[in-house]
C-alpha positions as CSV (number, residue, x, y, z in Angstrom):
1,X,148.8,39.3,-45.3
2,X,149.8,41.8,-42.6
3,X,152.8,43.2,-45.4
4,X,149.8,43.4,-48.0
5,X,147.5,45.4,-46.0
6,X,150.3,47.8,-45.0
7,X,151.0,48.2,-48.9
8,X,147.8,49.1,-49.6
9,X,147.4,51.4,-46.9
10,X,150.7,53.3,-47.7
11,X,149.4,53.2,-51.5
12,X,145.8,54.7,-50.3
13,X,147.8,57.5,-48.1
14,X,149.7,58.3,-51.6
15,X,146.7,58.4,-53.6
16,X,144.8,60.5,-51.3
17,X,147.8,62.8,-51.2
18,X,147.8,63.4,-55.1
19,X,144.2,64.1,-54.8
20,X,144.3,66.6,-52.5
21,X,147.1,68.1,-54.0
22,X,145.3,68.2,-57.4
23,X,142.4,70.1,-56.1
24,X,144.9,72.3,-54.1
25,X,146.4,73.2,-56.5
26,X,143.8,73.8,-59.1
27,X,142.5,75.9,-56.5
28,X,145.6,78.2,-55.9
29,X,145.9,78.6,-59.9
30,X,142.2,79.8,-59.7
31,X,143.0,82.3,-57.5
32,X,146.1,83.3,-58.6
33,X,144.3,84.4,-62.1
34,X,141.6,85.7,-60.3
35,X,143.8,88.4,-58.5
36,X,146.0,88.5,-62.1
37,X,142.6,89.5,-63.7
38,X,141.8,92.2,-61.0
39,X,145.2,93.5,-61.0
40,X,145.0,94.2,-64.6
41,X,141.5,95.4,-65.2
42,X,142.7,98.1,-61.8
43,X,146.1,99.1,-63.6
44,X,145.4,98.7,-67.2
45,X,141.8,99.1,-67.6
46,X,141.7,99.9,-71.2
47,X,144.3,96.7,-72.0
48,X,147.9,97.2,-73.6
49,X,148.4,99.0,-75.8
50,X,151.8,101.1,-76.3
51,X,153.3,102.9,-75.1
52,X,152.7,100.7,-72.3
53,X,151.9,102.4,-69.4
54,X,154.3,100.6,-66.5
55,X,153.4,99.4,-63.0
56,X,153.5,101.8,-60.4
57,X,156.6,101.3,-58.3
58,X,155.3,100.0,-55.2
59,X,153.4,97.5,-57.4
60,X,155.8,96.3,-57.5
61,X,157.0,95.1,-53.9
62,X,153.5,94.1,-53.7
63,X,153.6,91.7,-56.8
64,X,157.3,90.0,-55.2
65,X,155.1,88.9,-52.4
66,X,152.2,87.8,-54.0
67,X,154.8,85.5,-56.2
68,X,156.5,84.5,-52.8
69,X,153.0,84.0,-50.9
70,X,152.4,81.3,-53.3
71,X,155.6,79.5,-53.1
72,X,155.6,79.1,-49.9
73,X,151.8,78.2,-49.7
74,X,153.0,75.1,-52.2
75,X,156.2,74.7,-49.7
76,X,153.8,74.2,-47.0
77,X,151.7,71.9,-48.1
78,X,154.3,69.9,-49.6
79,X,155.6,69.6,-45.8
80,X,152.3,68.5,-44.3
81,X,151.5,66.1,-46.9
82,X,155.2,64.0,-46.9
83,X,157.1,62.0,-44.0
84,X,160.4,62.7,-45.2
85,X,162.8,65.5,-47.6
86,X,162.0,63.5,-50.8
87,X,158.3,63.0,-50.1
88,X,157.7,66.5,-49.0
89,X,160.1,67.6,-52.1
90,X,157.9,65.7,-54.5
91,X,154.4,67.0,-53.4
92,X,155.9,70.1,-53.7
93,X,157.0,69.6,-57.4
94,X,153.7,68.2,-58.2
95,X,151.6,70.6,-56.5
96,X,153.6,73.5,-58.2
97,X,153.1,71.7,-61.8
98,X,149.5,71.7,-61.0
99,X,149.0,75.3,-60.1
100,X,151.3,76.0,-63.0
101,X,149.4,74.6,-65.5
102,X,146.1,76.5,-63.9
């Protein structure tokens, strides 16, 4: 009985995990395409049109961190939420496909 309960205590920490992560990272998606929205309505308010009129150039330093800000937000919480490099590796993955998909 002992092996049993530990199973389904590991299985519960996993499935709690996966939750979490979900709404994590339906969250960061959210935001992300909030600040996407503002970006664009501040640097192309009248929408695309062509000629296009580019990004100004400090933009875009800005945007590389933005981009890297959110990797290593997912990288993070991959690391609290797994015990070892596959674990950690995997919420990762998942959490990324998540805010991905957002």
């Amino acid at each position: 009985m002992n092996a049993l309960n530990k199973m389904s205590k590991s299985f519960a920490k996993i499935y709690r995990n996966f939750i979490l992560l979900t709404v994590f990272g339906i969250a960061m998606g959210a935001l992300e395409g909030i600040v996407v929205i503002y970006l664009k309505q501040i640097y192309y308010p009248k929408g695309f049109d062509f000629p296009l009129v580019l990004f100004p150039p400090r933009m875009f330093f800005i945007e590389e961190i933005r981009e890297a800000s959110t990797i290593l937000m997912l990288v993070c919480i991959g690391i609290i939420a797994g015990e070892n490099f596959y674990e950690r590796f995997s919420y990762f993955l998942y959490a990324f496909a998540v805010w991905d998909i957002c």
